[in-house]
C-alpha positions in Angstrom: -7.7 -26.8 -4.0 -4.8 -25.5 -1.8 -6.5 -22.5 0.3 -3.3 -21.8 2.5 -1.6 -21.6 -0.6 -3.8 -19.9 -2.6 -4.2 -17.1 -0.1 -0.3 -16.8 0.3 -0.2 -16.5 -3.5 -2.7 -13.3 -3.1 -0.6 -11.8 -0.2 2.7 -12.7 -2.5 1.4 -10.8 -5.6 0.0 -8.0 -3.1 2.7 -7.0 -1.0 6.2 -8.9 -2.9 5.4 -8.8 -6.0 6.1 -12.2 -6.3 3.6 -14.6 -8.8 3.9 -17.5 -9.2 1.4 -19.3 -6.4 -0.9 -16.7 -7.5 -0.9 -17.3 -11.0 -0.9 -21.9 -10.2 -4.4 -21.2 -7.8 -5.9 -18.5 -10.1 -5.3 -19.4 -13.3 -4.3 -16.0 -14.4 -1.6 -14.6 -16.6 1.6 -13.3 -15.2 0.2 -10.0 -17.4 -2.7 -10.2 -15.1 -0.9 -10.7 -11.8 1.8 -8.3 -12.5 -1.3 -5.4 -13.0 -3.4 -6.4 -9.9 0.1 -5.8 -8.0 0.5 -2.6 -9.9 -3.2 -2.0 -8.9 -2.8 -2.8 -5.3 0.1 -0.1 -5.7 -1.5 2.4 -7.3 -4.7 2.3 -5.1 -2.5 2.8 -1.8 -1.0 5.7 -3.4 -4.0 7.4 -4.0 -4.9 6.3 -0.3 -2.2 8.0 0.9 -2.1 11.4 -1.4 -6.0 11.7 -0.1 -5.0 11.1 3.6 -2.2 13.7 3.1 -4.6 15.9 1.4 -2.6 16.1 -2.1 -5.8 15.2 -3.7 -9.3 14.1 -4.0 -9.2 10.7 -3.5 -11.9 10.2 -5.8 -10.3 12.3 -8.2 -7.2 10.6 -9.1 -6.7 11.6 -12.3 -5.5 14.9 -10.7 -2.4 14.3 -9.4 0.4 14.9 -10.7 2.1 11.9 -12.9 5.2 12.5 -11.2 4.1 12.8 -7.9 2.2 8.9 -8.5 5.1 7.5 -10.0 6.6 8.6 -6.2 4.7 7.2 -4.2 4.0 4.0 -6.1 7.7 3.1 -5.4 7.5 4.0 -2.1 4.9 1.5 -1.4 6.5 -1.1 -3.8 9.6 -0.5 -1.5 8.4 -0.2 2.1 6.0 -3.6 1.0 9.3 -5.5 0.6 9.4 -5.5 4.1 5.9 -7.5 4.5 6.0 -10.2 7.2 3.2 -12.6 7.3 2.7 -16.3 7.8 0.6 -18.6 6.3 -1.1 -21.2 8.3 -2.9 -24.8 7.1 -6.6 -24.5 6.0 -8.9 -25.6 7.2 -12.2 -27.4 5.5 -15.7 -26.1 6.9 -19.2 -26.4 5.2 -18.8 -23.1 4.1 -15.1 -23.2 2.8 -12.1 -23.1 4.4 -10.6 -21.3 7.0 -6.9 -20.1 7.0 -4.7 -18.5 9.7 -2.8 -15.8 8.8 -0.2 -14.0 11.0 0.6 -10.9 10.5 3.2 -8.1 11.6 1.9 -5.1 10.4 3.9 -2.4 9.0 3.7 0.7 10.8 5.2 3.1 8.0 4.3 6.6 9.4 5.4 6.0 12.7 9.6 6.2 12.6 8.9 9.8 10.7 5.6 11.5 11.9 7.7 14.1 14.3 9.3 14.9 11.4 6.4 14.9 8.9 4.4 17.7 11.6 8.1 20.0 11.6 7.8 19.7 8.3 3.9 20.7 8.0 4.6 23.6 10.6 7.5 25.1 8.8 5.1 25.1 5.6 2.4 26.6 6.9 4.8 29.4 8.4 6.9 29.5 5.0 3.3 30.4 3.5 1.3 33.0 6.2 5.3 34.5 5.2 4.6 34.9 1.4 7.1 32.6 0.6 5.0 30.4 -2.0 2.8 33.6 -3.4 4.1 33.1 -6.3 3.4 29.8 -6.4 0.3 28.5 -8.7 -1.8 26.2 -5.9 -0.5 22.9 -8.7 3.1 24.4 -7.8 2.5 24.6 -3.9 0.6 21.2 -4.0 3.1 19.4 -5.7 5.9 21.6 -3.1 4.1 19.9 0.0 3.5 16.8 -1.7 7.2 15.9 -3.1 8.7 17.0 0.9 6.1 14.7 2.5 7.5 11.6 0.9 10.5 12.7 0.7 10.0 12.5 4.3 8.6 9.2 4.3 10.9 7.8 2.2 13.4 8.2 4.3 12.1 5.8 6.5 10.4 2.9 4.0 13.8 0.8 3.9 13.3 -1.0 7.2 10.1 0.5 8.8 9.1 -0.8 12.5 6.6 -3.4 12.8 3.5 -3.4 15.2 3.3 -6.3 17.4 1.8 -9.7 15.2 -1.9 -10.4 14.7 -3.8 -13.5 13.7 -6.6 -13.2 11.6 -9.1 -16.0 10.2 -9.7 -16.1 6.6 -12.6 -17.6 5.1 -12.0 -18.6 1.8 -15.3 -20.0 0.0 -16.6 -20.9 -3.9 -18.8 -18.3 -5.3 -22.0 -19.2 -7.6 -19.3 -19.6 -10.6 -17.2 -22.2 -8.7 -14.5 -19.2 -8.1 -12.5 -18.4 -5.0 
């Protein structure tokens, strides 16, 4: 068992897209890898429309199919800037331990000035009637779409925060799985 490459396969599928050490140290399916990517996607969009406040987080079906499609692709693009290095395992009695370095992406950053003009000039636009004839699914999805529009503007080379190493323990579950 390779543990270094077996937890750059999981960061490969997470953040590239990219399968194929994930699939040799899992044993799963391309089908399988390609939806826990599509997975990781879709769960940081609903992350992100909570945070935001387009919607319940715990009520994802609610937002709008649109609006998901969005900001799937914005993760799926600013992710393509993922930096992270992989370092040797190493064997313990409870596993292994593998370095990782990472540089983390610091998406909001580069375009939160513009994000709180942009939340200003909205809440103005509405104590001035502009949206009133707006159902609140209209206005949502009005604040929603010029948020990442905002933010998409930005997810082609976003800054990085300065690199951190992390220790990752890697061990066998009852069922001999990783």
């Amino acid at each position: 068992f390779d543990a270094s490459k077996y937890v750059k396969g999981i960061l490969d599928c997470t953040y590239l897209g990219e399968y194929a050490d994930y699939m040799e140290t899992t044993n799963a399916t391309e089908e399988e890898a390609a939806a826990a990517y599509e997975g990781g996607l879709e769960a940081e969009a609903y992350y992100l429309a909570s945070y935001l406040g387009f919607v319940d987080y715990y009520d994802s079906d609610a937002m709008d199919s649109d609006l998901r499609s969005e900001m799937i692709e914005f993760y799926r693009a600013a992710y393509q800037n993922s930096r992270y290095e992989v370092g040797e395992a190493v064997k313990s009695d409870s596993g292994f331990t593998v370095e990782v370095t990472i540089e983390p992406i610091d998406l909001f950053s580069a375009a939160i000035d513009e994000l709180n003009s942009y939340i200003t000039e909205l809440e103005e636009s509405l104590n001035a009637g502009v949206f009133a004839e707006m159902t609140e699914e209209e206005f949502y999805y009005e604040y929603a779409s010029g948020m990442m529009a905002i933010c998409e503007a930005h997810d082609d080379d976003p800054p990085h925060l300065e690199p951190v190493t992390l220790a990752i323990l890697v061990t066998q579950d009852e069922d001999g799985l990783y």
